[in-house]
C-alpha positions as CSV (number, residue, x, y, z in Angstrom):
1,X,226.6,84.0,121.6
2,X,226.4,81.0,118.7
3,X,225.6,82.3,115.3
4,X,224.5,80.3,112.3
5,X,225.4,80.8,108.6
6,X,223.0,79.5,106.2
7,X,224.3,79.1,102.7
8,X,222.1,79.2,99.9
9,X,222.7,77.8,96.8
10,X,221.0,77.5,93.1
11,X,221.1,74.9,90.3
12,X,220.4,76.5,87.0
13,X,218.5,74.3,84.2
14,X,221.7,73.5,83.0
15,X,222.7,72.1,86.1
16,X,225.1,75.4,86.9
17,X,225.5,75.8,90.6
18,X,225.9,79.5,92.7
19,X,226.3,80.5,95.8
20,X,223.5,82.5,95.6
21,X,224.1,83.9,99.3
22,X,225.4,83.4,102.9
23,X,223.0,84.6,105.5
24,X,224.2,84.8,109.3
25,X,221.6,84.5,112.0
26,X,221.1,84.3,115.6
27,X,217.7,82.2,115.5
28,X,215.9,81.0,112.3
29,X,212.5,81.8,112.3
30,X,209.3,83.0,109.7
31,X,210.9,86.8,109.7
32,X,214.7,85.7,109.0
33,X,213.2,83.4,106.4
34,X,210.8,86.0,104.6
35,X,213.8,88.5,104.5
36,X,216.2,85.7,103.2
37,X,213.9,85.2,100.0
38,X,212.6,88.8,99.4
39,X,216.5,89.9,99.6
40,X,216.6,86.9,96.6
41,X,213.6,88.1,95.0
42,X,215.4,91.6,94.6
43,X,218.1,90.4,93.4
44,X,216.8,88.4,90.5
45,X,215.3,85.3,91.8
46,X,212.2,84.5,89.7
47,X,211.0,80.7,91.0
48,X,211.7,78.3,93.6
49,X,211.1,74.5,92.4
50,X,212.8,72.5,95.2
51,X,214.0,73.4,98.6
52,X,216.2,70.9,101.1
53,X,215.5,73.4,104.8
54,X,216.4,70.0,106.7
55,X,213.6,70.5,108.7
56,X,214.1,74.3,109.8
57,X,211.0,75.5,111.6
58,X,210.2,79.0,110.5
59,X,210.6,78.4,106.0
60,X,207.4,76.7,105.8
61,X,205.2,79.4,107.2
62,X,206.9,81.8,104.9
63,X,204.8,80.3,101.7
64,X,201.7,80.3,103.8
């Protein structure tokens, strides 16, 4: 079975960058999205100003 790893990563103000986390899924969808940003919210994540999701299907929905 073919796995994906989705990296995430954050540019500060001062133009710092972090890995902020690696997420492995099966299938990318709304509910693998929503948990991918709440686990970011709970960990300190306080905004979101630009995203690059290349198209993925289910990360739009999740600001909806």
């Amino acid at each position: 079975m073919l796995k994906s790893v989705y990296i995430i990563i954050g540019i500060d103000l001062r133009s710092k960058k972090d890995v902020l986390g690696l997420y492995i899924s099966e299938t990318e969808g709304a509910n693998f999205w929503l948990s991918v940003l709440t686990d970011l919210q709970n960990r300190g994540v306080e905004d979101i100003l630009i995203t690059s999701v290349d198209g993925l299907k289910g990360f739009p929905t999740v600001f909806k």
